[in-house]
N, C-alpha and C positions, 0 to 999 in steps of 0.2 A: 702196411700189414700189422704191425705195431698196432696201431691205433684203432685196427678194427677190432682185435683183438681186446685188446684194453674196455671198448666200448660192448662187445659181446659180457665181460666179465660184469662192469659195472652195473647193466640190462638186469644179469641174470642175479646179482647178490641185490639188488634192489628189489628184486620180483623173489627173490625168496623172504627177506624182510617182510614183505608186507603180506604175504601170505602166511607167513608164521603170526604174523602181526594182528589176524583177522582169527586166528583159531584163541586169544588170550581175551578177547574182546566179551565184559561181563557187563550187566547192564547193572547198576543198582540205583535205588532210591537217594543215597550218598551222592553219587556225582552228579546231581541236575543241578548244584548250586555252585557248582564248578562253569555248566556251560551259560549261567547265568552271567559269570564275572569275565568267560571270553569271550561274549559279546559286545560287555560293556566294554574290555578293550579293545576288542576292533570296532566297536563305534565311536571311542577317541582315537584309535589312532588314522581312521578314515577324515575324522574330522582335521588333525593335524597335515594328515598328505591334502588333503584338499584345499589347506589354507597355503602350505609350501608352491603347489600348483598353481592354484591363483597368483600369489607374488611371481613366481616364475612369468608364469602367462604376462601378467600387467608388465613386467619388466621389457620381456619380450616385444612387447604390443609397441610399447616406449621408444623401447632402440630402432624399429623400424619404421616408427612416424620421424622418428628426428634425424634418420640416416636418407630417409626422402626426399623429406625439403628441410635443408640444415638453416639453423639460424642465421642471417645475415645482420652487422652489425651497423645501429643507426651512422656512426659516425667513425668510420673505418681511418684505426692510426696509418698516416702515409709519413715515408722515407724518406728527406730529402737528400 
């Protein structure tokens, strides 16, 4: 009950935020060189998660070729 509760309140102060949020909302000539530099950050930082990703992925790729068929070795140390 708690927690429906909780999640009703969260809903509701979020959905008023952003509807307060939309009545302050001014357009000017000033800020297009604002959305100029957030794009340029989210085109490095897309660039960044996508190179994170790729290593992921290869790494990934790696551990499941070598956990297949694991290396066997030419000249296996024996015990006597």
């Amino acid at each position: 009950m708690l927690r429906i509760l909780f999640l009703i309140f969260t809903i509701s102060l979020i959905g008023s935020t952003h509807v307060s949020g939309e009545m302050n909302i001014q357009s000017s000539s000033e800020d297009e060189g604002l959305h100029f530099a957030g794009y340029l950050l989210l085109f490095f930082a897309f660039l960044g998660w996508g190179f994170f990703f790729s290593l992921l992925g290869v790494a990934a790729y790696l551990a499941i070729r070598q956990f297949r068929r694991p290396k066997r070795p030419r000249n296996p140390v024996r015990c006597k």
